[in-house]
C-alpha positions as CSV (number, residue, x, y, z in Angstrom):
1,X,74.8,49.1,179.0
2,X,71.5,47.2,179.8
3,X,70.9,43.9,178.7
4,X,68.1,45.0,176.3
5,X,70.7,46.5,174.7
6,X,69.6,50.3,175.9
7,X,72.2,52.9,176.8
8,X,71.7,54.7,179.5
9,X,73.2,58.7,179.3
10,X,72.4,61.6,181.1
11,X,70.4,62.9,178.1
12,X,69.4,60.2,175.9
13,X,68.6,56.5,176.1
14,X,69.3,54.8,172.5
15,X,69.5,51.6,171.0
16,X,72.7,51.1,168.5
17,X,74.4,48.4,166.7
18,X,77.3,47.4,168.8
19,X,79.6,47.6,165.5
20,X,83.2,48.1,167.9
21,X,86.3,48.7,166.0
22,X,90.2,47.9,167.4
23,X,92.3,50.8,167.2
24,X,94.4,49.4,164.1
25,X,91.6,47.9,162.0
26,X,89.0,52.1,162.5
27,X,90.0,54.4,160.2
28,X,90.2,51.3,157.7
29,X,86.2,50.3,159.0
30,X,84.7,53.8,159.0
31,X,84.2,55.8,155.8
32,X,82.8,59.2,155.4
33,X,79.4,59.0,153.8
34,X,79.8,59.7,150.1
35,X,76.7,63.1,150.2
36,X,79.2,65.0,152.2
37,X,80.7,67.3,149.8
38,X,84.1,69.1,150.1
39,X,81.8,72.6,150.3
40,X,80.6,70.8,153.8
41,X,84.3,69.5,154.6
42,X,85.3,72.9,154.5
43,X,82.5,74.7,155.6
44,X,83.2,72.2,158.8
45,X,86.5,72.9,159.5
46,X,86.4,76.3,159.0
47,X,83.4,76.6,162.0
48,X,86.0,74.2,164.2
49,X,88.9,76.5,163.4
50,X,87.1,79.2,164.3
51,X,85.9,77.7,167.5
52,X,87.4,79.1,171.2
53,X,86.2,76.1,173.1
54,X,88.5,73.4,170.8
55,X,92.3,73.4,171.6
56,X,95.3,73.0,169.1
57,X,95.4,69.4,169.9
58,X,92.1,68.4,169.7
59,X,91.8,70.2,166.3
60,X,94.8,68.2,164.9
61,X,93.7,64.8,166.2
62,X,92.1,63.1,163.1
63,X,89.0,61.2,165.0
64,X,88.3,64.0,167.3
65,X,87.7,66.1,163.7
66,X,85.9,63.4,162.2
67,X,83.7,63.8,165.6
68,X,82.8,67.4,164.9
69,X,82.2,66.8,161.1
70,X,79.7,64.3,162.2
71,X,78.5,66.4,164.8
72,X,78.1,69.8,162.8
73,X,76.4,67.4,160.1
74,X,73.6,66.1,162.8
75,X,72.9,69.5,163.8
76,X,72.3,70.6,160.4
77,X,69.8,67.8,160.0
78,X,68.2,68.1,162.8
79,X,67.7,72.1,162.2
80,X,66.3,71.3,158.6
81,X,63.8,69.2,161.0
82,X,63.2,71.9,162.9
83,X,64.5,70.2,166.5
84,X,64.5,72.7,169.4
85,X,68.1,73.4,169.9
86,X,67.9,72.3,173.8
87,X,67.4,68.6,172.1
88,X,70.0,69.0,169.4
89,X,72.4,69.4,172.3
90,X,72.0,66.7,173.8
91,X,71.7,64.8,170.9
92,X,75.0,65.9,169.8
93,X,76.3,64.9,172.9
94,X,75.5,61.7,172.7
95,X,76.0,60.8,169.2
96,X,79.5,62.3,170.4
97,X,79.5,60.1,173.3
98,X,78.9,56.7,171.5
99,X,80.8,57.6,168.6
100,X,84.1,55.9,170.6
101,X,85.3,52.9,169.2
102,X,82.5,52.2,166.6
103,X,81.6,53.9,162.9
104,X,81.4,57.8,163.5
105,X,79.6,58.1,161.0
106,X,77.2,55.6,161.3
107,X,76.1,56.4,165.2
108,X,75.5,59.6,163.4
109,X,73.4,58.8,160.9
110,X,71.7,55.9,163.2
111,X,71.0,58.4,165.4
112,X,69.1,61.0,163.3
113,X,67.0,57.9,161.6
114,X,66.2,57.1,165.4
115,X,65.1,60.6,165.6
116,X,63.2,60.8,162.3
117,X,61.4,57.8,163.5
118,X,60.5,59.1,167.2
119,X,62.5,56.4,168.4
120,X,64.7,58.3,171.4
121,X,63.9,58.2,174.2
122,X,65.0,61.4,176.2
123,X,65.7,61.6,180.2
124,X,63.5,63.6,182.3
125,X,66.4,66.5,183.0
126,X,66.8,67.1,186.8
127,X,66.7,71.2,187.4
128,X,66.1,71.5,190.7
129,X,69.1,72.2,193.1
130,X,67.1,70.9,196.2
């Protein structure tokens, strides 16, 4: 992290509240935003049952879950907002990314406002193999 507060990823610079949680005191700090229905809950899980690329244990870890929940909720935000789906990636991935030891669901949400409001700043993506 830069002092200006910036974060510096492979994709996606962003500014976040630095809002860290200790392991004992995060499930009791982060709280599912109270619009997601159990229609999306389930809706969710079913997509990340159905999903090759998650194993068994991932799928049973409770904050990995929560992850994807918040992840499958950004990209349904961002495609109502019509994001090309090579950004929605890497958004994801970084929301992902950041997610560790703070509110989930609040790096989520934080990121699509930042997004809403033009306020990421994306890394030129290096392609060339020379």
């Amino acid at each position: 992290m830069f002092s200006n507060g910036r974060i510096l990823l492979p994709y996606l610079k962003i500014k976040i509240k630095r809002n860290y949680y200790s392991i004992n005191n995060y499930w009791r700090c982060m709280t599912r935003p109270k619009f997601i229905t159990n229609e999306d809950i389930t809706r969710w899980s079913n997509n990340i049952d159905q999903d090759p690329y998650i194993s068994t244990a991932m799928r049973e870890n409770e904050t990995i879950r929560e992850v994807c929940y918040a992840g499958l909720f950004l990209i349904e935000e961002l495609e109502k907002l019509k994001c090309p789906n090579s950004l929605i990636n890497r958004i994801q991935y970084t929301a992902g990314k950041l997610s560790f030891g703070r509110d989930i669901w609040e790096v989520h949400q934080d990121i699509l406002e930042k997004y809403k409001n033009n306020e990421l700043i994306f890394e030129e993506e290096n392609n060339s193999l020379n």
